[in-house]
ZAMARGU-4260 file (C-alpha; in steps of 0.2 Angstrom, whole numbers, plus 5000, padded with zeros to 4 digits):
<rodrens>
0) 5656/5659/5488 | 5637/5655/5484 | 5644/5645/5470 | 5658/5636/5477 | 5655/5614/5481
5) 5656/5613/5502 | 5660/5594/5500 | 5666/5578/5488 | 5648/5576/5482 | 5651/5596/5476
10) 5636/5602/5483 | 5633/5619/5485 | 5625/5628/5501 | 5610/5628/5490 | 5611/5611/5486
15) 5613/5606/5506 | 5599/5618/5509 | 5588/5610/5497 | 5588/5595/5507 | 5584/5601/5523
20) 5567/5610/5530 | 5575/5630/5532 | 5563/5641/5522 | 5572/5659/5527 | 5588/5651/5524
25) 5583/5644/5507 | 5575/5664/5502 | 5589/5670/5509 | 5603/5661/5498 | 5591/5663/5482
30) 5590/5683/5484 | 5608/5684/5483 | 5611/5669/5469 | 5612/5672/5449 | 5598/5661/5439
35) 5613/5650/5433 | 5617/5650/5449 | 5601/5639/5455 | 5607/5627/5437 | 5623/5620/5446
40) 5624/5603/5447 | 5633/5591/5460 | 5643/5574/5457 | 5627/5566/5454 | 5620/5578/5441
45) 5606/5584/5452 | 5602/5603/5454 | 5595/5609/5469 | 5578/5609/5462 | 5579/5590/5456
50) 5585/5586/5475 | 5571/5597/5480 | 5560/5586/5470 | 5566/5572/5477 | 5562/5577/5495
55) 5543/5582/5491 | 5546/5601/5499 | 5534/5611/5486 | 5537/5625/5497 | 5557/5627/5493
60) 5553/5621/5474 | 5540/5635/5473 | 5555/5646/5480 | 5568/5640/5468 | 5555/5641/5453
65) 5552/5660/5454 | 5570/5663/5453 | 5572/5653/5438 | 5557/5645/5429 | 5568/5634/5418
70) 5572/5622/5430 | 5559/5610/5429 | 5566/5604/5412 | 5586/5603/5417 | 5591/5585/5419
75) 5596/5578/5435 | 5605/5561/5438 | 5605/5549/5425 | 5597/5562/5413 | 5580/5561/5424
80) 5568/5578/5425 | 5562/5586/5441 | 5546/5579/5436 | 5552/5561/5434 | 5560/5561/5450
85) 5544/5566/5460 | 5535/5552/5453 | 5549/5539/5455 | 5550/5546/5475 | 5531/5545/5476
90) 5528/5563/5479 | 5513/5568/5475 | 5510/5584/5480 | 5526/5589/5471 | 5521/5580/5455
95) 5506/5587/5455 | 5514/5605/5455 | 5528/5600/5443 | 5517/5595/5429 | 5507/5611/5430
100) 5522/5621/5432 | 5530/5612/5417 | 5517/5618/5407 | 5507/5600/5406 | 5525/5593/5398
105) 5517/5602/5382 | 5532/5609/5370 | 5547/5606/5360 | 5556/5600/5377 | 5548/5585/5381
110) 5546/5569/5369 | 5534/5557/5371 | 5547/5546/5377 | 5550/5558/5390 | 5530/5559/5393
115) 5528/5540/5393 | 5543/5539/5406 | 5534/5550/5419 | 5514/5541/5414 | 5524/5523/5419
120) 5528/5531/5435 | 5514/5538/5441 | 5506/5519/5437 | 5520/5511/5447 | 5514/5526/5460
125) 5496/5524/5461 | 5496/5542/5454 | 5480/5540/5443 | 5472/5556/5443 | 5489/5563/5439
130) 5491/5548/5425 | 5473/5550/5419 | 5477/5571/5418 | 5494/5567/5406 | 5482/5554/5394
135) 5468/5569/5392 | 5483/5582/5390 | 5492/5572/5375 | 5481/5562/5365 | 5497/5553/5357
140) 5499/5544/5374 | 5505/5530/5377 | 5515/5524/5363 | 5513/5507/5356 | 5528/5500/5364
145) 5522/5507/5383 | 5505/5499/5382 | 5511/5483/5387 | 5521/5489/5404 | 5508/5501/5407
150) 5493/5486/5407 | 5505/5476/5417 | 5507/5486/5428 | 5490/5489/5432 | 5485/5474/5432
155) 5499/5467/5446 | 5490/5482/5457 | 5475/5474/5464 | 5473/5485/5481 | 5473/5501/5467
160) 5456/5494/5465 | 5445/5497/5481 | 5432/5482/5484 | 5414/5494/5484 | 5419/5496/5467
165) 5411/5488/5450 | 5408/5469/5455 | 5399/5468/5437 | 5402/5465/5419 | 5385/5472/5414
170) 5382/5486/5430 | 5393/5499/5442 | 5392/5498/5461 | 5397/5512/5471 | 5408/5527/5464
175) 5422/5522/5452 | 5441/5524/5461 | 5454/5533/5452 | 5462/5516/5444 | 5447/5512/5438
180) 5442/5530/5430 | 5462/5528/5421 | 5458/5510/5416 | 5445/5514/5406 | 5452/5530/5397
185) 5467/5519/5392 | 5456/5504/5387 | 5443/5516/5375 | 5461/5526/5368 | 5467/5510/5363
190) 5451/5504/5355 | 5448/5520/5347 | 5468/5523/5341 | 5478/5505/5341 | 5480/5491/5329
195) 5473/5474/5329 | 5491/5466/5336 | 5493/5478/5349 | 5474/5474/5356 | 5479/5456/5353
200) 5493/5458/5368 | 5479/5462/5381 | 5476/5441/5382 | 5493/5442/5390 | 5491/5455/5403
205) 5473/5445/5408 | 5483/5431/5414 | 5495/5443/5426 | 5482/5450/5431 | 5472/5435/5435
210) 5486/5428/5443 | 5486/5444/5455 | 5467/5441/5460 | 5464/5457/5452 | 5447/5455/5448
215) 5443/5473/5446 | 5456/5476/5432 | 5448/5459/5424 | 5430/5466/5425 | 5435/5482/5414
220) 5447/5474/5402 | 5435/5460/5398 | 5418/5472/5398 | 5431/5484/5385 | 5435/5467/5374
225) 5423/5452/5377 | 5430/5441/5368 | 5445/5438/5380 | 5434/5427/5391 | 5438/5415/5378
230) 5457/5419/5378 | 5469/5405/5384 | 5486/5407/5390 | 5503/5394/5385 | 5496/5379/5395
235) 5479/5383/5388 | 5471/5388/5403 | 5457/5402/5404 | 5457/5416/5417 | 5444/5402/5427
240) 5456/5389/5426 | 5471/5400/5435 | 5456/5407/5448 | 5452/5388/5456 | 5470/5383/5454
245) 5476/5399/5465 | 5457/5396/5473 | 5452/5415/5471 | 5436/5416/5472 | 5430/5432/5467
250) 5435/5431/5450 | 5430/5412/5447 | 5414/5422/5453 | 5413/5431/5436 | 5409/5411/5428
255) 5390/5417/5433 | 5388/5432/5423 | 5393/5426/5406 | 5377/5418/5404 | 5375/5400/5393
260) 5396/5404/5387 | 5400/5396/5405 | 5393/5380/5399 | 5405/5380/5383 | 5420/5386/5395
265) 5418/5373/5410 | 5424/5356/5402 | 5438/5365/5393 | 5454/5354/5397 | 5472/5361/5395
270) 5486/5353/5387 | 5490/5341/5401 | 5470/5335/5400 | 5467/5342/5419 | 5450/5352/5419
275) 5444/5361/5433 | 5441/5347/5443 | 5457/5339/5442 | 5467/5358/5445 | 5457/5357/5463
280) 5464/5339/5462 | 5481/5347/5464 | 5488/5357/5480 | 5484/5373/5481 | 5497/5387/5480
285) 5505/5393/5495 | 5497/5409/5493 | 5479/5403/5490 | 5473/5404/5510 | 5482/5418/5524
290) 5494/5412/5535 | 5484/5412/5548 | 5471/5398/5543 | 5474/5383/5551 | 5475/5365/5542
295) 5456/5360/5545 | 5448/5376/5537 | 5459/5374/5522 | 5454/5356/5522 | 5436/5362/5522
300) 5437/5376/5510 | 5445/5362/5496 | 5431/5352/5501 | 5420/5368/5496 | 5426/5372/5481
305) 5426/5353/5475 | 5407/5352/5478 | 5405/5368/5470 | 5413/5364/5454 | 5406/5346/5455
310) 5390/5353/5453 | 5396/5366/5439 | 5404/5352/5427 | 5394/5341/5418 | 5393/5323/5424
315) 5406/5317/5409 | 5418/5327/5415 | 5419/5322/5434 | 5429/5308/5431 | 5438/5309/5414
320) 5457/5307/5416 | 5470/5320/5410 | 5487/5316/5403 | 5493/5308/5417 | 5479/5295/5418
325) 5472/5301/5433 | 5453/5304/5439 | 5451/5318/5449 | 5448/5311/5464 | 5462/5302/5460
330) 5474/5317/5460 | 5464/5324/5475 | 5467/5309/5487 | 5486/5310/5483 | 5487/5329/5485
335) 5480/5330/5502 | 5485/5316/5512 | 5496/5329/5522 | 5484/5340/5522 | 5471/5329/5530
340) 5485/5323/5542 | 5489/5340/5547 | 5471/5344/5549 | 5466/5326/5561 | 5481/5332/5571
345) 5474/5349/5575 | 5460/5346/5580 | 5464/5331/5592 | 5479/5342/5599 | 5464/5356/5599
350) 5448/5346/5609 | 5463/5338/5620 | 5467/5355/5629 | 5447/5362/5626 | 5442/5346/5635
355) 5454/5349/5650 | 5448/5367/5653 | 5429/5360/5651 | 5434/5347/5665 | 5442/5358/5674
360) 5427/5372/5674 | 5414/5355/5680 | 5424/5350/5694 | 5424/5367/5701 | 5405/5367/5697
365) 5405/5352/5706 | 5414/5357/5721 | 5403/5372/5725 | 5389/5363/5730 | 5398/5356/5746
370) 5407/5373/5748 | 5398/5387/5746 | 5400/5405/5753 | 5396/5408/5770 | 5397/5389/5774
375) 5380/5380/5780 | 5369/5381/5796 | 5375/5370/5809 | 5358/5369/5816 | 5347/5365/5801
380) 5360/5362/5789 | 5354/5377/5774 | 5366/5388/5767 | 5367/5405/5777 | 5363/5416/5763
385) 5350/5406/5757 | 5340/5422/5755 | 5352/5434/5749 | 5348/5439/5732 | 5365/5438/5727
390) 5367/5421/5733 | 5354/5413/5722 | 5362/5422/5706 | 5379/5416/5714 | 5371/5395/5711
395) 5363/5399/5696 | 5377/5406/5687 | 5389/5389/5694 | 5373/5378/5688 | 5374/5387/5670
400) 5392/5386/5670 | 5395/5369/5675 | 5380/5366/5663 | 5388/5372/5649 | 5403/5365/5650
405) 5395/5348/5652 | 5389/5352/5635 | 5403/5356/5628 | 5412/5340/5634 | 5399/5330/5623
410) 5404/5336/5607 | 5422/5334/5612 | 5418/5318/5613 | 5405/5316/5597 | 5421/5323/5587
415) 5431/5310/5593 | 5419/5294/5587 | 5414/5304/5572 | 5430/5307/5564 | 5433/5293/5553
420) 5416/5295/5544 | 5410/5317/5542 | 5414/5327/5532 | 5427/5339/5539 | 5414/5354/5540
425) 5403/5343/5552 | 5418/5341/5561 | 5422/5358/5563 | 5404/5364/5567 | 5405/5352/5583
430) 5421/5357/5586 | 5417/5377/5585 | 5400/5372/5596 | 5409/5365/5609 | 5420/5381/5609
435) 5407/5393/5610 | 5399/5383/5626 | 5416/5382/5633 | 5419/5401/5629 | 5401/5403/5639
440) 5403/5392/5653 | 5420/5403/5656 | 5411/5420/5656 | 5398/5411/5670 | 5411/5406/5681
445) 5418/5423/5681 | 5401/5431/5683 | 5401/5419/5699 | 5417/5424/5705 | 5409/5441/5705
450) 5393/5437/5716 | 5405/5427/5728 | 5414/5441/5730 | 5400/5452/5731 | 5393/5445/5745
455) 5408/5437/5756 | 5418/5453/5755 | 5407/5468/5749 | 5391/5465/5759 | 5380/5462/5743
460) 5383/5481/5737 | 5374/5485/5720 | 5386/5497/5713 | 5402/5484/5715 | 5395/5472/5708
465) 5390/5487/5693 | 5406/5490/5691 | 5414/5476/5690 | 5399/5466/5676 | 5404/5483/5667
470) 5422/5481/5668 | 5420/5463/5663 | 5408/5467/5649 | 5423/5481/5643 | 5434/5469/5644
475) 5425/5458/5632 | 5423/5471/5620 | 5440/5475/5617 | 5443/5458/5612 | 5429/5453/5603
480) 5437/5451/5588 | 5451/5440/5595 | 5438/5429/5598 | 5429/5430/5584 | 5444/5428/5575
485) 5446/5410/5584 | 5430/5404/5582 | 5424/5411/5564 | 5443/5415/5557 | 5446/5400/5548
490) 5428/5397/5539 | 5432/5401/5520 | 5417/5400/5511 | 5414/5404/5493 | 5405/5416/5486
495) 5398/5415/5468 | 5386/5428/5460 | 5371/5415/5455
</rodrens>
């Protein structure tokens, strides 16, 4: 009955067992099955080992394996081994016991097709250590027609490679990663074993992975093969061409460490004429700044990288024409006129609401002075609490606050008779001032409300007043970084390695 389909699919009990989580069941159903038993396959080819594999349950695979030690070279759907499967599910703690169980896919039963097949996978994965352990295991790896998807796919992984890594073509920070540790394996095989015309397909897989920001994958290709920095691709662009264009700073960054060769790489121009300056010229690419950053901070950060690459270029260059016959500046006035309407808009729309709230905070300021807690004396016209401790923080914390927010008002107003002649960073310095005292004058006022409290209501104890500074000062904590995030979160700076 063992061997009998239980639906359409024809799936065996094993097969429906093999899917699920059942250990006993699974034991049980092996101890009274045949070894050809454990090799029948449903509609879809799969044996209950392959679905096993699929599912990542190394327990039930190692139950199945003792039975019948052949399974982990019978095919499942569309002719795909055990193995194959595991790294095509992302299962690594199944691939990992596959390839040792399959004897290191060493032997007559596995072609280098077949090893090549599960190596992809375990790139496309982020597997490395298991991908590094088949290239040590079979020194004929990879073949000459996988190098290319293997590279590529590498390179289009950027997050593979974690940030404390190498930032250097000439020294190593921090301990390698995994990706790194495989990229350099393949990199040296390939020098050591491969022709001149499959190294010469490398240029390509620099410009993928320049596109992708992947300035780790850069790093190690071009400290393997230095002469790619020269390298252009179709529109005769190099990797520092395509790094302003997409404005990713960390690999235009590497321009630093290549010594006097930057000077000879700068003016290049590409086939339309545009160098460096004019590709800034252009609008960047919609994935060149987070969604999040507002219209003024990328305004600034253009205005950034143009001064930046102004003072890199020499002074011929700045305001040569491309094929189009226009300057630089030319191309970057036309660019960003939306831009620099979208960025004028925020901000007035931006000091408009900060400058109510400011008001608002001044005239509460204001009004305290003629209504203060626990009124006057009617006899000689003093506050009552004029000698309550409480009370004298209580006016000094208005004062600050109605202070502050004064200030704040003033380079509201300094941004609004100052726009049509600074620089946007100027602009947002006074505009992110004013924040930070608005931010401050709130945090006063509360502190106030506190002491008011304190002493109309709570008699002037210590410890509520303790509690509540503390609960306020928690409060704060815990969205820190929204704040920070609102005042700092849009400043994109670069940062070169001089």
């Amino acid at each position: 009955m063992v061997r009998y389909s239980l639906n359409q699919r024809k799936e065996t009990p094993l097969h429906v067992a093999a899917a699920g989580h059942n250990i006993k069941f699974i034991t049980y159903l092996v101890n009274i099955m045949t070894m050809l038993d454990l090799e029948l396959q449903n509609e879809d080819g799969n044996t209950a080992f392959c679905i096993a594999a699929i599912s990542g349950n190394v327990a039930i695979a190692k139950i199945l394996f003792q039975k019948n030690q052949a399974l982990p070279i019978i095919c499942g759907t569309q002719n795909m081994r055990p193995l194959y499967l595991a790294a095509f599910y992302g299962k690594r703690h199944m691939l990992t016991f596959l390839y040792n169980q399959s004897n290191r896919m060493i032997g007559r039963a596995w072609t280098n097709d077949d090893r090549d097949a599960v190596l992809l996978k375990c790139v496309d994965a982020d597997f490395f250590e298991v991908a590094l352990q088949i290239l040590k295991d079979n020194e004929e790896l990879p073949q000459d027609k996988h190098i290319w998807d293997m590279l590529k796919g590498i390179g289009q992984r950027r997050l593979a490679f974690p940030e404390n890594e190498m930032r250097s073509f000439w020294f190593y920070v921090g301990e390698s990663s995994k990706a790194t540790r495989f990229l350099r394996f393949l990199c040296k095989r390939i020098i050591m074993e491969r022709p001149k015309d499959v190294i010469d397909k490398i240029s390509h897989i620099l410009f993928i992975a320049a596109r992708s920001n992947n300035r780790q994958f850069l790093v190690e290709l071009i400290h393997e093969y230095p002469d790619l920095v020269w390298k252009r691709n179709d529109d005769g662009q190099t990797i520092f061409h395509i790094s302003v264009s997409h404005r990713y700073h960390d690999i235009y960054s590497l321009i630093y460490e290549i010594g006097s060769m930057k000077d000879l790489i700068v003016p290049i121009r590409d086939r339309h004429g545009n160098n460096l300056l004019h590709l800034l010229g252009k609008s960047p690419v919609k994935t060149a700044y987070a969604y999040w950053v507002t219209s003024p901070f990328k305004m600034h950060s253009e205005y950034l990288w143009v001064k930046e690459v102004w003072g890199l270029l020499p002074p011929s260059c700045r305001h040569v024409k491309n094929v189009a016959g226009q300057t630089p500046r030319d191309l970057f006035l036309e660019s960003h006129k939306d831009l620099a309407s979208e960025s004028m808009k925020w901000i007035n729309a931006t000091i408009n609401v900060s400058m109510v709230v400011a008001a608002l905070i001044c005239t509460i300021g204001f009004s305290v002075v003629y209504q203060i807690p626990g009124g006057f004396d009617q006899t000689q016209g003093f506050p009552i609490f004029l000698h309550n401790g409480y009370f004298i923080a209580f006016v000094l914390l208005v004062a600050i606050s109605f202070l502050l927010s004064t200030i704040s008002i003033v380079f509201f107003i300094s941004v609004f008779f100052s726009l049509s002649h600074i620089q946007m960073g100027a602009i947002l310095n006074r505009m992110l001032t004013g924040q930070i005292f608005l931010f401050s004058s709130v945090f006063f006022l509360v502190m106030a409300f506190i002491h008011s409290f304190s002493i109309i209501y709570l008699k002037g104890r210590v410890y509520y007043l303790e509690v509540g500074t503390t609960s306020l000062f928690a409060s704060s904590m815990l969205h820190h970084r929204l704040l920070f995030s609102f005042l700092y979160g849009g400043r994109i700076t670069i940062w070169c390695q001089v």
